[in-house]
VONU-105227 format. One record per residue: y, x, z of N, C-alpha, C in turn. Coordinates in nm, 2 decimals. Layout:
N
+--------+--------+--------+---------+--------+--------+--------+--------+--------+
! nnorth !  neast !    nup ! canorth ! caeast !   caup ! cnorth !  ceast !    cup !
+--------+--------+--------+---------+--------+--------+--------+--------+--------+
!      Y !      X !      Z !       Y !      X !      Z !      Y !      X !      Z !
...
+--------+--------+--------+---------+--------+--------+--------+--------+--------+
//
This chain:
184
+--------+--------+--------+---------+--------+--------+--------+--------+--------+
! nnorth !  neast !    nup ! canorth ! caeast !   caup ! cnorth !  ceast !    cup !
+--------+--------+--------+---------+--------+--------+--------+--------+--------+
!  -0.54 !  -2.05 !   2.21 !   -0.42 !  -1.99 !   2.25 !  -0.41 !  -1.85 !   2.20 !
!  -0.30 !  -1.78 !   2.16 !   -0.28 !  -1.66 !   2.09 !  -0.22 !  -1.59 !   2.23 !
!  -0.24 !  -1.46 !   2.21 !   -0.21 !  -1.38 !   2.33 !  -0.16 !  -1.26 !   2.26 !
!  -0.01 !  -1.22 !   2.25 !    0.01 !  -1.10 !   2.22 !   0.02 !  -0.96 !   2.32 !
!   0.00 !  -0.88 !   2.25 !    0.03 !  -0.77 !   2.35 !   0.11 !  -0.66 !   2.30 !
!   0.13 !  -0.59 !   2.40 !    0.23 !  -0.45 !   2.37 !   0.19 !  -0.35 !   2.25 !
!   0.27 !  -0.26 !   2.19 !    0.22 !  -0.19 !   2.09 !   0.13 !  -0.05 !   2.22 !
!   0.15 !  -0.06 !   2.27 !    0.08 !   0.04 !   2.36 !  -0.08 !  -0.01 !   2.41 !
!  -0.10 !  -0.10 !   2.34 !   -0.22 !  -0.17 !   2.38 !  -0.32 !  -0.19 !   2.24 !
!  -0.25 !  -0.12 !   2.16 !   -0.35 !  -0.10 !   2.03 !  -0.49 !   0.04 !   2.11 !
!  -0.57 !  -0.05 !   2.08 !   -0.72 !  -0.03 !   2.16 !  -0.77 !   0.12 !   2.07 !
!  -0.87 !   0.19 !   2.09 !   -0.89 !   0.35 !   2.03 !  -1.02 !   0.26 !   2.00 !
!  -1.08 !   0.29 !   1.86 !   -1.18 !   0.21 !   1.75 !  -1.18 !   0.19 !   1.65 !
!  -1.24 !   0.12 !   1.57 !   -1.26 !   0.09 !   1.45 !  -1.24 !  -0.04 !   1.38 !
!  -1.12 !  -0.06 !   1.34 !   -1.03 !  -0.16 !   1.26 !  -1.06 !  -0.22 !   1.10 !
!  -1.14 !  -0.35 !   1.07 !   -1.15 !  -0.33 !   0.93 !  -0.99 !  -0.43 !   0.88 !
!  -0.96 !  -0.39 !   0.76 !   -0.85 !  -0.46 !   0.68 !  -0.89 !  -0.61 !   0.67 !
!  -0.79 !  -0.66 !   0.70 !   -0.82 !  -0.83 !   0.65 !  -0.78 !  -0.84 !   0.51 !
!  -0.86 !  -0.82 !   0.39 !   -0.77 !  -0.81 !   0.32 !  -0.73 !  -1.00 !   0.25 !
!  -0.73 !  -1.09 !   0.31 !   -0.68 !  -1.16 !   0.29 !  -0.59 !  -1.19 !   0.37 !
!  -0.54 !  -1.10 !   0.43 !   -0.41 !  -1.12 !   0.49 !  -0.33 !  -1.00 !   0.51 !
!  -0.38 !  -0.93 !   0.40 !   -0.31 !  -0.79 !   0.40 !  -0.28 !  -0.75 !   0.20 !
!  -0.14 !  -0.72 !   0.20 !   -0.11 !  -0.69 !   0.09 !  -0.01 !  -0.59 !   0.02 !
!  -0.04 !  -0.54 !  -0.08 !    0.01 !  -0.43 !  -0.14 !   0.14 !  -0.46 !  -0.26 !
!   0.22 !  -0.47 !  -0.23 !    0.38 !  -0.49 !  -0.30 !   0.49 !  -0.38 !  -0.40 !
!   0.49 !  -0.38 !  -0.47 !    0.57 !  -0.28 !  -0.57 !   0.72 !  -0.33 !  -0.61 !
!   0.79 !  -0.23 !  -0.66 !    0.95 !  -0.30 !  -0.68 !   0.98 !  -0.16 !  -0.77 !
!   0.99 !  -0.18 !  -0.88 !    1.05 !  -0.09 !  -0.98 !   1.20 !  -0.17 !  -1.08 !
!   1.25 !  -0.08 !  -1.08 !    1.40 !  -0.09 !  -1.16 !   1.36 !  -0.14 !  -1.29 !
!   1.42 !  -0.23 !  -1.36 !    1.36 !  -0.29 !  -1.47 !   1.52 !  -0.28 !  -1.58 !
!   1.51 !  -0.21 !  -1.65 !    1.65 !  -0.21 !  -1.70 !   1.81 !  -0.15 !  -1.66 !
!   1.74 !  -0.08 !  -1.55 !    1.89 !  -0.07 !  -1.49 !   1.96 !  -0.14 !  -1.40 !
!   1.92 !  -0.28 !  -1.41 !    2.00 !  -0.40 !  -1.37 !   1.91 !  -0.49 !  -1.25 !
!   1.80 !  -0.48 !  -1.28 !    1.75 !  -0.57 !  -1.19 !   1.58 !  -0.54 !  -1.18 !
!   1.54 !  -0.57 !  -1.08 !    1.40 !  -0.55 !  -1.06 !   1.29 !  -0.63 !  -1.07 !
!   1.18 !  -0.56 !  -1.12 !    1.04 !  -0.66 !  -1.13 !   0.93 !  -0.61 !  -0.99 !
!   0.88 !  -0.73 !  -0.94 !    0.81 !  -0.72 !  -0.84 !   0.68 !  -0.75 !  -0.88 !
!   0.61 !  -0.70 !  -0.81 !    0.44 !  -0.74 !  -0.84 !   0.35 !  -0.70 !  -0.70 !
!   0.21 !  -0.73 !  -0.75 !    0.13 !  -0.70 !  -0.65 !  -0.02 !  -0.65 !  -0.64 !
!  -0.08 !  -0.56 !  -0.56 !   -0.19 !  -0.55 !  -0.63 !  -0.34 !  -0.56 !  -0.49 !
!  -0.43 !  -0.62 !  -0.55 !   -0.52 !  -0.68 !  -0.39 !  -0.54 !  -0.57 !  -0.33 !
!  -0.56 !  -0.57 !  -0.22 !   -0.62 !  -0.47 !  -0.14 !  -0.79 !  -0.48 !  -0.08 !
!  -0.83 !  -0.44 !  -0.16 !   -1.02 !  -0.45 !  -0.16 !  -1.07 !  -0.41 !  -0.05 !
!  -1.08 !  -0.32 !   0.00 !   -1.12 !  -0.28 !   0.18 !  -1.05 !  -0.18 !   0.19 !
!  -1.04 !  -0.14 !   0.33 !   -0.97 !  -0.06 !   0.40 !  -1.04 !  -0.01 !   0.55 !
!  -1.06 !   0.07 !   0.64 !   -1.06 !   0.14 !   0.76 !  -0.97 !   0.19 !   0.82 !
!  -0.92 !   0.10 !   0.99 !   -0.85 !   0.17 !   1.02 !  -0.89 !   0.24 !   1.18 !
!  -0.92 !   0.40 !   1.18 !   -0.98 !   0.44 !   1.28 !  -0.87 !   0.47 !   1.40 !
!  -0.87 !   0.43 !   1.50 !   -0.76 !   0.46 !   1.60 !  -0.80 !   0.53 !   1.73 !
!  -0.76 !   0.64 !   1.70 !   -0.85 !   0.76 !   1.83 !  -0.77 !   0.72 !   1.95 !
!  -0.85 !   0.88 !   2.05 !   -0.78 !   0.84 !   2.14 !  -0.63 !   0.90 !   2.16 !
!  -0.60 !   0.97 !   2.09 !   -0.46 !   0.96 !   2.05 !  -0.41 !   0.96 !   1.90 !
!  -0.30 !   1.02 !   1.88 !   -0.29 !   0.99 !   1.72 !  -0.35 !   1.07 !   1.64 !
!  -0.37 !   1.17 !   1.64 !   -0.40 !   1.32 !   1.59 !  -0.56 !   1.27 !   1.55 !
!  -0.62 !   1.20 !   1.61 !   -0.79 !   1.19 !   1.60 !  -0.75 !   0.99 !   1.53 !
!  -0.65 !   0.97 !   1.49 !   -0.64 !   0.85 !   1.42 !  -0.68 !   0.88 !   1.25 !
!  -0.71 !   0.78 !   1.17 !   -0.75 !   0.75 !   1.04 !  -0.68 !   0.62 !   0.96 !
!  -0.66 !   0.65 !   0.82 !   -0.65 !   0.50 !   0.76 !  -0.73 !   0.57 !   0.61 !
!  -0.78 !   0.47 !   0.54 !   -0.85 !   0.49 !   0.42 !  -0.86 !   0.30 !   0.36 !
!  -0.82 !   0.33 !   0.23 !   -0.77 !   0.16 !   0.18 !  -0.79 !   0.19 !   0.04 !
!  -0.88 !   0.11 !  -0.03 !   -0.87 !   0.10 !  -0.14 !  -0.85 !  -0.04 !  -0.26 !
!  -0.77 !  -0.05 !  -0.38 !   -0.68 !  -0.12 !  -0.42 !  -0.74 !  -0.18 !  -0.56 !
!  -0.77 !  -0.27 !  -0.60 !   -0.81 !  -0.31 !  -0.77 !  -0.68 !  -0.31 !  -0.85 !
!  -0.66 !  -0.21 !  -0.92 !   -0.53 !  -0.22 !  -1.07 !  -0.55 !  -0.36 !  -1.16 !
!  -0.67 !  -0.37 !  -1.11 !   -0.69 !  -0.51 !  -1.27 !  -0.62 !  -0.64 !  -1.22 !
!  -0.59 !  -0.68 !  -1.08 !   -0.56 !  -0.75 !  -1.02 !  -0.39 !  -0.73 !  -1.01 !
!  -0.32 !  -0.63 !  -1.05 !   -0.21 !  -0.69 !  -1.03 !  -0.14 !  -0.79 !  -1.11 !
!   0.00 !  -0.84 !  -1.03 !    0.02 !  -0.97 !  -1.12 !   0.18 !  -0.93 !  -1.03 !
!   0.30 !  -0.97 !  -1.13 !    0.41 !  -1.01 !  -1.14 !   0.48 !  -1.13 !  -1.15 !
!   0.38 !  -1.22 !  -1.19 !    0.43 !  -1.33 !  -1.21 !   0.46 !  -1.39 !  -1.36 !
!   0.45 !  -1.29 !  -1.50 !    0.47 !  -1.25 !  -1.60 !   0.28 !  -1.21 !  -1.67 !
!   0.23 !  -1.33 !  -1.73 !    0.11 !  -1.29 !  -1.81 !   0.09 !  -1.22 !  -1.90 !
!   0.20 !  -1.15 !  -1.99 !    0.21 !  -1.11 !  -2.12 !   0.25 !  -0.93 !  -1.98 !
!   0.34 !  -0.92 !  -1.96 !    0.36 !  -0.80 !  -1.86 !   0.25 !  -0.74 !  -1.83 !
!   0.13 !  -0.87 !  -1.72 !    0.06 !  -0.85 !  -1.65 !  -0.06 !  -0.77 !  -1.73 !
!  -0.08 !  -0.78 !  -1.84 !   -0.21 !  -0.80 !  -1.94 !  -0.16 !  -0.63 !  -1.97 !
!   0.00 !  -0.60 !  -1.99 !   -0.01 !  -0.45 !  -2.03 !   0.00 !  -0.35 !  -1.90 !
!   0.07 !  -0.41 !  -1.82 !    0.02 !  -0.31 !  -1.70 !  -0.16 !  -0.25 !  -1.68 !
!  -0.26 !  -0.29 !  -1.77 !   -0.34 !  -0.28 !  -1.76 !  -0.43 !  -0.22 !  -1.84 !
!  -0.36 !  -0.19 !  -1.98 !   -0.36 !  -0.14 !  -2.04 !  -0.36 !  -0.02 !  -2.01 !
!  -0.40 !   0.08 !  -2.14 !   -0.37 !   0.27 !  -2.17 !  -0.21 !   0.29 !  -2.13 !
!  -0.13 !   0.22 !  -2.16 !    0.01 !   0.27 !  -2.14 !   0.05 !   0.27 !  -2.03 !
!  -0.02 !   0.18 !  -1.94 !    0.00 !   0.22 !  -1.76 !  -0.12 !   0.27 !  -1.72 !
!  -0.18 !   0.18 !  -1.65 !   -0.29 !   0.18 !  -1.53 !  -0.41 !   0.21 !  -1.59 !
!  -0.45 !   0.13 !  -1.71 !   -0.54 !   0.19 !  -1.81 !  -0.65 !   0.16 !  -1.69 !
!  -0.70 !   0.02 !  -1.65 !   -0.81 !  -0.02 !  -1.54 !  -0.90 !   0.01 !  -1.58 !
!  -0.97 !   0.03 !  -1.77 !   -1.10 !   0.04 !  -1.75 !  -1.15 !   0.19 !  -1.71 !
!  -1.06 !   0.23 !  -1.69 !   -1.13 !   0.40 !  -1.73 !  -1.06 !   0.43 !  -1.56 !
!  -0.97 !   0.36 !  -1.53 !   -0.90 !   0.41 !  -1.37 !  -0.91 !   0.27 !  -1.30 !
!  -1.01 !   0.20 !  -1.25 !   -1.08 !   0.08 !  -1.18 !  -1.04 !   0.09 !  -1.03 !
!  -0.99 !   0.17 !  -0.99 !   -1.00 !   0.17 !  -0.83 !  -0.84 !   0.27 !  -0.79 !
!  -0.81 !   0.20 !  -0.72 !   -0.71 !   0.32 !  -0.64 !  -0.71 !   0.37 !  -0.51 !
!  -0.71 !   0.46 !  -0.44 !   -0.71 !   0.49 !  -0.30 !  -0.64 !   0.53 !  -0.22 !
!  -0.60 !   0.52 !  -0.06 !   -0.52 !   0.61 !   0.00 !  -0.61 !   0.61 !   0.06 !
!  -0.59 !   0.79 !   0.12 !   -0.68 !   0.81 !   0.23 !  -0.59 !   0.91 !   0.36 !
!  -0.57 !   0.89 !   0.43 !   -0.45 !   0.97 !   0.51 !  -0.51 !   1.05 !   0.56 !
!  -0.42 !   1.17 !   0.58 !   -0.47 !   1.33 !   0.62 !  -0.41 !   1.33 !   0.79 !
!  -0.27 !   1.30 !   0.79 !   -0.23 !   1.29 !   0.96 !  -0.18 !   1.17 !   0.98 !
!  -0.17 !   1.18 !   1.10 !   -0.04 !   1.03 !   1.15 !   0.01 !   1.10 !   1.27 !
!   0.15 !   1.05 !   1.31 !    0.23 !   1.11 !   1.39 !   0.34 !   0.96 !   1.43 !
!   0.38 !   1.02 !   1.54 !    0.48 !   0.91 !   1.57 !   0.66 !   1.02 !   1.55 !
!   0.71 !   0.94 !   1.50 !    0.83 !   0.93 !   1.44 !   0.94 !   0.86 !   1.55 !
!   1.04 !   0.90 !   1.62 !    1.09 !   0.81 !   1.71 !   1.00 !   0.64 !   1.75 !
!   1.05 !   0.51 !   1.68 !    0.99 !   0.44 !   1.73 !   0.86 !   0.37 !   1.64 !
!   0.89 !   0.48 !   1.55 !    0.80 !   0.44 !   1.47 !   0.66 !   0.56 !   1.37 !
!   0.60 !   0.54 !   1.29 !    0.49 !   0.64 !   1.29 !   0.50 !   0.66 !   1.13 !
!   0.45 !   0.75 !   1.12 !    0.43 !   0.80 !   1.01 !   0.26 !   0.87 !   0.98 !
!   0.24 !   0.78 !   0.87 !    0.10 !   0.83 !   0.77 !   0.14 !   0.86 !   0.66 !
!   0.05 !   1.00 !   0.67 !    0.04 !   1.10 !   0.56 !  -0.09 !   1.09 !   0.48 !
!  -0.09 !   1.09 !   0.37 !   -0.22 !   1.06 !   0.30 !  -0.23 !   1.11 !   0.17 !
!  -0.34 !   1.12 !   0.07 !   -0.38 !   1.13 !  -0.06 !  -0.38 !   0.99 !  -0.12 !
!  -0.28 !   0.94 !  -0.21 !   -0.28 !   0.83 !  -0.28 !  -0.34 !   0.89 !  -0.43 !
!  -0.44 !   0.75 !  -0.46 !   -0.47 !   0.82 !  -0.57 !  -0.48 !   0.72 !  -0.70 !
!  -0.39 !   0.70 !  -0.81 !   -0.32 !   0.60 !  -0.92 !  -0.37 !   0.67 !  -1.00 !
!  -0.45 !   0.62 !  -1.11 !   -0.45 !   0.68 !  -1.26 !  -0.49 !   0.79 !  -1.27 !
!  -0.58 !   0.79 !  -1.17 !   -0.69 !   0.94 !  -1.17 !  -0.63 !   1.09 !  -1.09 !
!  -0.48 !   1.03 !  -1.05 !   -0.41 !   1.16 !  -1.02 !  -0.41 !   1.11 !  -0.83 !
!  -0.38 !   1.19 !  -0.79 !   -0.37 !   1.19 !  -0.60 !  -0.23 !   1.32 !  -0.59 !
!  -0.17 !   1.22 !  -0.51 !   -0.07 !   1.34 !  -0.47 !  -0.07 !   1.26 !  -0.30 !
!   0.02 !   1.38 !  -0.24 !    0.05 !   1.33 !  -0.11 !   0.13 !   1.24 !  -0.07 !
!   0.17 !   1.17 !  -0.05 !    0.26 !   1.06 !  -0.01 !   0.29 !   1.04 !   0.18 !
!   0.40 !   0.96 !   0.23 !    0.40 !   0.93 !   0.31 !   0.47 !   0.79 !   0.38 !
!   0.39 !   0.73 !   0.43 !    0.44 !   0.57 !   0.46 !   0.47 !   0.55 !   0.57 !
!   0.62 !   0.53 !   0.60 !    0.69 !   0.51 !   0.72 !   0.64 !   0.35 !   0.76 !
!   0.57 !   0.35 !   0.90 !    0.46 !   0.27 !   0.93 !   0.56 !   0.21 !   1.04 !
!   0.49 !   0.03 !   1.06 !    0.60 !   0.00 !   1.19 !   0.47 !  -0.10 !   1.24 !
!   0.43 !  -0.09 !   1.35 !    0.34 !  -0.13 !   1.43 !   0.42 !  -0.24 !   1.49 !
!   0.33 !  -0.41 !   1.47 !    0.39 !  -0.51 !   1.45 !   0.33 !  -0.57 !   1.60 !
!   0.21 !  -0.51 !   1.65 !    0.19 !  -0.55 !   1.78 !   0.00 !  -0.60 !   1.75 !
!   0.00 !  -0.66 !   1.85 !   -0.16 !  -0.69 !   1.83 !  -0.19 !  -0.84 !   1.91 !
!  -0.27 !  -0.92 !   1.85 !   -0.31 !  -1.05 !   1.89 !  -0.45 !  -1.13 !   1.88 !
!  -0.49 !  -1.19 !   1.93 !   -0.65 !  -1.30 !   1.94 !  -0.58 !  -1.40 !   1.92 !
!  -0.64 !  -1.41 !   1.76 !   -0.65 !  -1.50 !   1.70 !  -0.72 !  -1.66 !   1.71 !
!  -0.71 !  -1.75 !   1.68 !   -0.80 !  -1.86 !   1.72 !  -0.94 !  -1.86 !   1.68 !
!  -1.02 !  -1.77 !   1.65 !   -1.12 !  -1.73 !   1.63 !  -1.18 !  -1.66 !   1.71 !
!  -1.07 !  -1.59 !   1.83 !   -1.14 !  -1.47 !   1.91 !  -1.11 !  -1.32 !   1.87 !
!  -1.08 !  -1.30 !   1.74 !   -1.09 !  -1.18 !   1.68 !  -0.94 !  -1.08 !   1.73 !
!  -0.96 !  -0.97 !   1.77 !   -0.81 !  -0.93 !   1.81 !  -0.74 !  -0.85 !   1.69 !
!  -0.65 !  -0.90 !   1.65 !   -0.58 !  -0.86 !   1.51 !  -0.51 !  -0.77 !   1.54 !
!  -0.47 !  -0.66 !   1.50 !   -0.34 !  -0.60 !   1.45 !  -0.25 !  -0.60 !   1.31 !
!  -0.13 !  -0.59 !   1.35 !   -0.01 !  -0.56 !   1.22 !   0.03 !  -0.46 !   1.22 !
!   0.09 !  -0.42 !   1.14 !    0.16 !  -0.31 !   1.05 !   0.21 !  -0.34 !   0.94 !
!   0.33 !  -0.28 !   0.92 !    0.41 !  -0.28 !   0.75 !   0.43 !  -0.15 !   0.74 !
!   0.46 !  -0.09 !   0.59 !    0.47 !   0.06 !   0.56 !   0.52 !   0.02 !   0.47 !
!   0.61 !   0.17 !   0.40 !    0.67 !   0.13 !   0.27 !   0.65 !   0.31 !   0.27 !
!   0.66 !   0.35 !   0.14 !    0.69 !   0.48 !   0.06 !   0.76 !   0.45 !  -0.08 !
!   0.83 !   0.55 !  -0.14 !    0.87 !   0.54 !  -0.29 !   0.78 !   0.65 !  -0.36 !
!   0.73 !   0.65 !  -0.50 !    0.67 !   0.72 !  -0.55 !   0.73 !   0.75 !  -0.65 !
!   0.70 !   0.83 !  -0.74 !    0.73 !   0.87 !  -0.88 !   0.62 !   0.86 !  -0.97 !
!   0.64 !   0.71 !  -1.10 !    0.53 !   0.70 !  -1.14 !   0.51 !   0.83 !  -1.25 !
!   0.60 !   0.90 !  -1.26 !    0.58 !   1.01 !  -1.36 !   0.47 !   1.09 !  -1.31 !
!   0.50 !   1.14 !  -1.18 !    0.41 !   1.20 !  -1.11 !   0.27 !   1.18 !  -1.09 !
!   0.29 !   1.00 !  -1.14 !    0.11 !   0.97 !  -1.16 !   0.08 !   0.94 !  -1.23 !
!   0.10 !   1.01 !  -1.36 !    0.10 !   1.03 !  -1.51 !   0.13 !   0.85 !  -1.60 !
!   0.21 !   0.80 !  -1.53 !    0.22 !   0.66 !  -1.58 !   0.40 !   0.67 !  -1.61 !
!   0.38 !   0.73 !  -1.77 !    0.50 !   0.82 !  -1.81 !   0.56 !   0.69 !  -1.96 !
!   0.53 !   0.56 !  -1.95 !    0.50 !   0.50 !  -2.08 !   0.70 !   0.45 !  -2.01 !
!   0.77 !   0.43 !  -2.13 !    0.84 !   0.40 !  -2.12 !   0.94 !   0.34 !  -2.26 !
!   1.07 !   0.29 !  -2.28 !    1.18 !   0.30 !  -2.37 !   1.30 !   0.32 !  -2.36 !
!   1.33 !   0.34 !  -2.46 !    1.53 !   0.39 !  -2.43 !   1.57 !   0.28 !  -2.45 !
!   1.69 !   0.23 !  -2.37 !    1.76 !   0.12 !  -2.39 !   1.91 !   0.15 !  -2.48 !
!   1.91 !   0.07 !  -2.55 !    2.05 !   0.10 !  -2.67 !   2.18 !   0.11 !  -2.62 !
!   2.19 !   0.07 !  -2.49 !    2.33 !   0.13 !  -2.41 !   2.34 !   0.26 !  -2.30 !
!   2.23 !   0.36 !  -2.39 !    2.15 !   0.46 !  -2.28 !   2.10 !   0.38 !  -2.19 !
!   1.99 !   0.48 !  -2.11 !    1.89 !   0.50 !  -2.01 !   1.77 !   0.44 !  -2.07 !
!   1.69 !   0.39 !  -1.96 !    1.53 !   0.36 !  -2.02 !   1.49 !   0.22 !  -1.94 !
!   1.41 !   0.16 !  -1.98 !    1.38 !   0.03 !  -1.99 !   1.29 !   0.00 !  -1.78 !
!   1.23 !   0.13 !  -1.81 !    1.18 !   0.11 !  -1.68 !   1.21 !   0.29 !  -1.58 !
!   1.21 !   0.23 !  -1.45 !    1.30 !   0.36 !  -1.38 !   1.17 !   0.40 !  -1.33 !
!   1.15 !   0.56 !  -1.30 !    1.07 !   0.67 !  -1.27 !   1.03 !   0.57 !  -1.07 !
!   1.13 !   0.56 !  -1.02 !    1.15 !   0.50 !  -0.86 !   1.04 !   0.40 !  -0.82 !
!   0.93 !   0.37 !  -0.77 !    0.84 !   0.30 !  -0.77 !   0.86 !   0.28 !  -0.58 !
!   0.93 !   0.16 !  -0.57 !    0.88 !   0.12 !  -0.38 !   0.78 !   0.04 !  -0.37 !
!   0.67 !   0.10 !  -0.28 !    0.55 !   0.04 !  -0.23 !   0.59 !  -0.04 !  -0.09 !
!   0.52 !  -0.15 !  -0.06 !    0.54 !  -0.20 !   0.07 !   0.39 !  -0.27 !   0.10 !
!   0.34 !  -0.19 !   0.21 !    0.24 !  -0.29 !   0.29 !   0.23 !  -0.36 !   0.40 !
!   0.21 !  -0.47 !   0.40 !    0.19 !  -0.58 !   0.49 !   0.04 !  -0.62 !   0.50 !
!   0.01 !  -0.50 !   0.67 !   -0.14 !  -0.50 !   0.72 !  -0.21 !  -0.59 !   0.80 !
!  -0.33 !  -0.67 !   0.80 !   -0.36 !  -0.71 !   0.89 !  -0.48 !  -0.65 !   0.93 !
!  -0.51 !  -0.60 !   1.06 !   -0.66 !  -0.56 !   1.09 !  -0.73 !  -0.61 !   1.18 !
!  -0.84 !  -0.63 !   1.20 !   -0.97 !  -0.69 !   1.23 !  -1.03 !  -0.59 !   1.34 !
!  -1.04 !  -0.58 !   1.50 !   -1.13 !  -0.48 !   1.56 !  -1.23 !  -0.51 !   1.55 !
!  -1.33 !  -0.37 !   1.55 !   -1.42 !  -0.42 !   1.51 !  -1.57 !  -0.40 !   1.62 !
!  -1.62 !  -0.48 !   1.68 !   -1.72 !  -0.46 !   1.79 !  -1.82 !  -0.30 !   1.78 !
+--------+--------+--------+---------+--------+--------+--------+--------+--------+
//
């Protein structure tokens, strides 16, 4: 039997990421006209939950070599020097500096770190509730989303399109879909 409970009943502890049931999602402007989606695994994560927010943590790290679009020829240059360039930038990270609550919803602040660069970011977080799973294990959810600028994470490769503009748009939306694990 599953037993949910209130968001006020997320317990103060130590959370690890499920990462097979937690995933990292992208949506960039492709042309002007329409968008390419992709995804990229989420390798481990910690989520520390004090006893209030201010003494809370998240820290999550991401493999570039793993993303996929859906598109094999795409996928093989995302990976490449002209974007992500995986062999020389293998890992990605966020590690958040605050969290705060936001009306009904929370906000984490963090160092994201893409292609060797880290800037600050912020991911409007929505606490999905918490549940015991048929295993026993008591889960938590969460979704977050931020927009980045991949210029700003030196992933500046681009082309002009022959009716003006450029082939791929600077606007980068991130969306995560968390699951976590408490952990004894």
């Amino acid at each position: 039997m599953t037993t949910t409970t209130t968001p006020t009943e997320l317990t103060a502890g130590t959370w690890a990421l499920d990462t097979s049931h937690t995933e990292a999602a992208f949506s960039v402007r492709h042309a002007g006209i329409s968008k390419v989606r992709g995804s990229v695994a989420v390798t481990g994560g910690t989520l520390v939950v004090g006893d209030d927010l201010a003494a809370s943590s998240v820290s999550v790290t991401l493999d570039p070599s793993t993303v996929t679009t859906g598109d094999a020829n795409r996928d093989g240059h995302l990976k490449t020097g002209d974007f992500f360039d995986v062999e020389k930038f293998g890992e990605w990270t966020f590690v958040s500096t605050s969290v705060h609550h936001d009306g009904s919803d929370y906000v984490v602040v963090g160092d994201l770190t893409i292609h060797g660069v880290t800037k600050s970011v912020e991911l409007a977080t929505e606490f999905n509730g918490t549940a015991v799973d048929p295993f026993g294990n008591v889960r938590a959810g969460f979704e977050a989303t931020t927009t980045i600028s991949r210029k700003e994470f030196g992933l500046t490769y681009n082309a002009a399109l022959e009716a003006g503009g450029v082939l791929i748009s600077d606007k980068v939306v991130i969306s995560l879909d968390v699951s976590a694990i408490k952990q004894a």
